[in-house]
C-alpha positions, 0 to 999 in steps of 0.5 A: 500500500503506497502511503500519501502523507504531509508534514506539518511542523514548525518551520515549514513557513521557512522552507520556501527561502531554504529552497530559493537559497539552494536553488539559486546556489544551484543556479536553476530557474524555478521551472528549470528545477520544476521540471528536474523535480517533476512538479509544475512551476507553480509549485516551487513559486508557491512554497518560495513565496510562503504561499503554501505552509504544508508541504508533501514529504514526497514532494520536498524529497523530489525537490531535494533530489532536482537540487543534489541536496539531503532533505535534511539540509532544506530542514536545517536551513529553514530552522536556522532561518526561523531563528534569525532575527531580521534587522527592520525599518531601512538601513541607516545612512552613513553621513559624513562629518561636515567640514567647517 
């Protein structure tokens, strides 16, 4: 019996930037990787964007496979990311002193 399942756990909001983050390392277009991983297009969009929050395990290892990672290392990636404290508002300006 071939069993169909989704992970839901925490973290999976950060998947979709460990994703890009490989993709892009690898240098693939998302339909490049779409086609390597056989999903649609709108898939990888979806899961990058944060679109999708839930995620097929048998999906994510297609994925991982298309990218020449262990899905282990897209987890890991996501973890950390969801650890990282982002800077917010705009950066600061970098203003000379005035001469006088």
């Amino acid at each position: 019996m071939d069993v169909k399942y989704t992970i839901y756990v925490p973290h999976t909001d950060h998947i979709g930037p460990a994703i890009r983050a490989f993709r892009e390392l690898a240098g693939l277009s998302q339909p490049a990787l779409a086609k390597l991983a056989g999903v649609h297009s709108r898939t990888i969009s979806r899961h990058e964007m944060g679109v999708s929050l839930s995620i097929d395990q048998g999906i994510l290892e297609r994925i991982a496979v298309a990218l020449g990672v262990p899905t282990e290392c897209l987890w890991q990636k996501a973890a950390g990311a969801a650890f990282t404290k982002k800077k917010r508002g705009r950066p600061r300006k970098n203003l000379a002193p005035l001469d006088d």
